[in-house]
C-alpha positions in Angstrom: -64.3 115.4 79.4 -61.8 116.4 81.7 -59.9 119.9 82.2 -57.2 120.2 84.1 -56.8 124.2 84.9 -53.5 125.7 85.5 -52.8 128.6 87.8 -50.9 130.9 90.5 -51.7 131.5 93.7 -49.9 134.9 94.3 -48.6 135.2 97.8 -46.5 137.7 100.0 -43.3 135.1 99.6 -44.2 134.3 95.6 -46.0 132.5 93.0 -47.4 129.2 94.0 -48.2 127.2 90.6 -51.3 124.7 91.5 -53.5 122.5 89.2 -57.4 122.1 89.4 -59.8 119.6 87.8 -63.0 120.2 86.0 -65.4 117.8 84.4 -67.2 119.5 81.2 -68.7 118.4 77.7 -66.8 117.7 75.0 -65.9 121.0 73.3 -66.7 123.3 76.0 -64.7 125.8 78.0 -64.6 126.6 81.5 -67.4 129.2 82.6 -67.0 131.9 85.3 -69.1 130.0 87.7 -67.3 126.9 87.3 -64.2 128.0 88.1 -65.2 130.1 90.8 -66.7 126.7 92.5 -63.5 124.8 91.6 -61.7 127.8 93.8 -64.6 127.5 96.7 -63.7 123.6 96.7 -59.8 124.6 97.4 -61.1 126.8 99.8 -60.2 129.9 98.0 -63.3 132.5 97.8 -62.7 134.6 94.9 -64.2 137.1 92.6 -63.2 137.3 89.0 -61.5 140.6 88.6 -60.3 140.1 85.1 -62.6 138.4 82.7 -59.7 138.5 79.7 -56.5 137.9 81.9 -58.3 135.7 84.0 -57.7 137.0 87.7 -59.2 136.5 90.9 -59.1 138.3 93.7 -59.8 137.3 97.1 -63.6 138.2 98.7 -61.6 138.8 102.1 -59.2 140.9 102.1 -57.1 138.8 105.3 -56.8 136.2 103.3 -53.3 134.7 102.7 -52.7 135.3 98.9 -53.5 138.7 97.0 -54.4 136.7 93.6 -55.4 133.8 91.5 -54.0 133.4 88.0 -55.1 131.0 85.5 -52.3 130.5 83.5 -53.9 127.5 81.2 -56.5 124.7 80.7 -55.3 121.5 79.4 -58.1 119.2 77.9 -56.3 116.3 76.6 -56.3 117.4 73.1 -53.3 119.1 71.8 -53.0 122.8 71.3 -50.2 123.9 69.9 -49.2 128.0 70.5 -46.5 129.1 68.7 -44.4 131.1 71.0 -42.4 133.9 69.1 -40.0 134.9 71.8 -39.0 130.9 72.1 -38.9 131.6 68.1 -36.3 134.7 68.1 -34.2 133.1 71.2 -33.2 129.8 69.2 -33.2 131.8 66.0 -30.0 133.5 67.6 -28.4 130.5 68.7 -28.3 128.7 65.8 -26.1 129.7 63.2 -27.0 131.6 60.4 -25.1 130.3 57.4 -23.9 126.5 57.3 -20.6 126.1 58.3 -18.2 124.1 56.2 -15.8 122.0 56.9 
């Protein structure tokens, strides 16, 4: 199956959103190896920093970015994340009470 993995390459002038491509069996999840050879293939050498927020840092410190973020995988299948500040926001634009006429 396919994964497609989002992320951010920080640099000095700003986030740079990119896109990777993993192939893995159905049901599985991106390993810390994996995505550390996904990186090598884009020519970024990393480390993984952050196991739960899912930074990388580069192994030489001249490189041009300071970061890697992953920001999501996309498998195909569809997840659904309920985002409550998305929630609240068009909670306050819509109007309470119906309006008559």
């Amino acid at each position: 199956m396919e994964c497609i993995v989002h992320f951010e390459v920080q640099h000095k002038d700003g986030p740079k959103p990119l896109r990777g491509l993993l192939f893995l069996d159905d049901g599985e999840t991106p390993g810390e190896t994996q995505l550390i050879d996904m990186f090598k293939e884009m020519k970024f050498n990393v480390r993984l920093e952050d196991r739960e927020k899912l930074i990388f840092k580069p192994l030489n410190p001249g490189d041009p970015f300071s970061e890697i973020r992953i920001t999501s995988f996309d498998n195909g299948k569809d997840n659904y994340k309920e985002d409550h500040n998305l929630k609240t926001i068009v909670g306050n634009l819509l109007p309470q009470k119906p309006t008559g006429l």
